[in-house]
C-alpha positions in Angstrom: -7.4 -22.5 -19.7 -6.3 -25.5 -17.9 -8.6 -28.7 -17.4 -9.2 -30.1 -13.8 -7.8 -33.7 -13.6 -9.4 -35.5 -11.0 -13.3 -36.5 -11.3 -15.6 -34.3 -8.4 -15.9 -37.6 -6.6 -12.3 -38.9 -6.5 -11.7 -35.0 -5.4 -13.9 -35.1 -2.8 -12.8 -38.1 -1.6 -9.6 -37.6 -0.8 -9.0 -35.7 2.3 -5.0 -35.0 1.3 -6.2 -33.7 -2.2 -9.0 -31.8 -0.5 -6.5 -29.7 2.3 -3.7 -29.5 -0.5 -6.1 -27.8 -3.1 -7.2 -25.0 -0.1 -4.1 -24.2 0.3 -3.1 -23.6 -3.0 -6.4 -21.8 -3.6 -5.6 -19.7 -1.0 -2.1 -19.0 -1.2 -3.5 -17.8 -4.9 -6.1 -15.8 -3.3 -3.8 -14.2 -0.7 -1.3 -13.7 -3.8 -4.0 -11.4 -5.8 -5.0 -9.4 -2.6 -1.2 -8.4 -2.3 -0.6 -6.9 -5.4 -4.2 -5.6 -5.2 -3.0 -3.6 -1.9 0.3 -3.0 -3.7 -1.1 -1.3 -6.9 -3.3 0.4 -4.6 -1.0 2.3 -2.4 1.5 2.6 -5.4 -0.9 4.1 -7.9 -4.0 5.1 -5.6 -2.3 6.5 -2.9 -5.3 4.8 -0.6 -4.9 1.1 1.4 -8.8 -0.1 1.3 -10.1 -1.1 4.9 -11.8 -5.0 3.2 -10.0 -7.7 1.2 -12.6 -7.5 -1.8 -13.0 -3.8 -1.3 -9.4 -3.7 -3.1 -10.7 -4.6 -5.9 -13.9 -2.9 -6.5 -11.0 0.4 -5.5 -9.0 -1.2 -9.2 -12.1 -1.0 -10.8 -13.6 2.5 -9.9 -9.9 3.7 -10.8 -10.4 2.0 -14.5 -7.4 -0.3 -13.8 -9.8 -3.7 -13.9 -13.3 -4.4 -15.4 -16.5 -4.4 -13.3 -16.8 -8.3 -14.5 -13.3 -9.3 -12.8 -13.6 -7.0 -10.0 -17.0 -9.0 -9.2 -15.1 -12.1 -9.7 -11.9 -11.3 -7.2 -14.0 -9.9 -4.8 -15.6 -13.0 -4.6 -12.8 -14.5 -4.0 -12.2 -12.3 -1.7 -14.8 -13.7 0.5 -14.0 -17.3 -0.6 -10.8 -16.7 0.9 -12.2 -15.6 4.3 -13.7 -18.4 4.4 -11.1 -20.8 4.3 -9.0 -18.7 6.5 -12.1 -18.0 9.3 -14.6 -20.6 9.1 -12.9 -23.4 7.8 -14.8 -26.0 9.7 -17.5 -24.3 7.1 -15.7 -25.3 4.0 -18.1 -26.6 0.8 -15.5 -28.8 -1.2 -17.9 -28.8 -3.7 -17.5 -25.1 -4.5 -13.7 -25.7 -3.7 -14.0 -28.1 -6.7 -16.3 -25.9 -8.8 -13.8 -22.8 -8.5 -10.4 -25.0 -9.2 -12.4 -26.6 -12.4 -14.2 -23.6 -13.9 -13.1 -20.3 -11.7 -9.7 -19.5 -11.7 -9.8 -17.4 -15.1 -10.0 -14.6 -13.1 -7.2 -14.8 -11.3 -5.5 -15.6 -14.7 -6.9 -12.8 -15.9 -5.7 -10.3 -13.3 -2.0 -11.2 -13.4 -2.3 -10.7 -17.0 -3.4 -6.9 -16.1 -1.3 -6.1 -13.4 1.9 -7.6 -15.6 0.7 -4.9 -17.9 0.5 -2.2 -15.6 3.3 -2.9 -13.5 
């Protein structure tokens, strides 16, 4: 597990480091939901009609646990958010998922590297 650098407040306070770390987060998001869509056409044979419905389709088909599917499809949502509503945008829970949240995705590369 990596450690988040920057304190909350220099994070926050930095409007560069605050639009380069949505970005990434989503671009890691968006990275998830295609192989999530992938794996689910491949091995599925069905393309779900929501982002975080993808992965509560992995998790009905045994392919993810109920704990990580609950995580990604949070994601999920986080991700419409910055895509929809950024005007919206809690840097704080930007923060809080970069420091303590990204396991998940960590943890679903590590299962779809296994199943692909």
């Amino acid at each position: 597990m990596r450690h988040f650098v920057l304190s909350r407040e220099r994070f926050l306070s930095n409007q560069d480091t605050l639009d380069i770390a949505c970005y990434r987060l989503l671009i890691a998001i968006e990275t998830a939901l295609a192989v999530c869509f992938h794996v689910s056409a491949k091995r599925l044979h069905e393309v779900p009609e929501e982002y975080a419905g993808c992965f509560s389709s992995l998790e009905r088909a045994g392919l993810i646990t109920p704990d990580l599917s609950i995580r990604l499809q949070q994601m999920a949502r986080f991700r419409n958010l910055l895509v929809h509503m950024y005007r919206k945008i809690d840097y704080g829970q930007v923060y809080d998922i970069i420091a303590a949240r990204l396991e998940g995705l960590h943890t679903f590369r590590t299962a779809m590297i296994e199943l692909l």
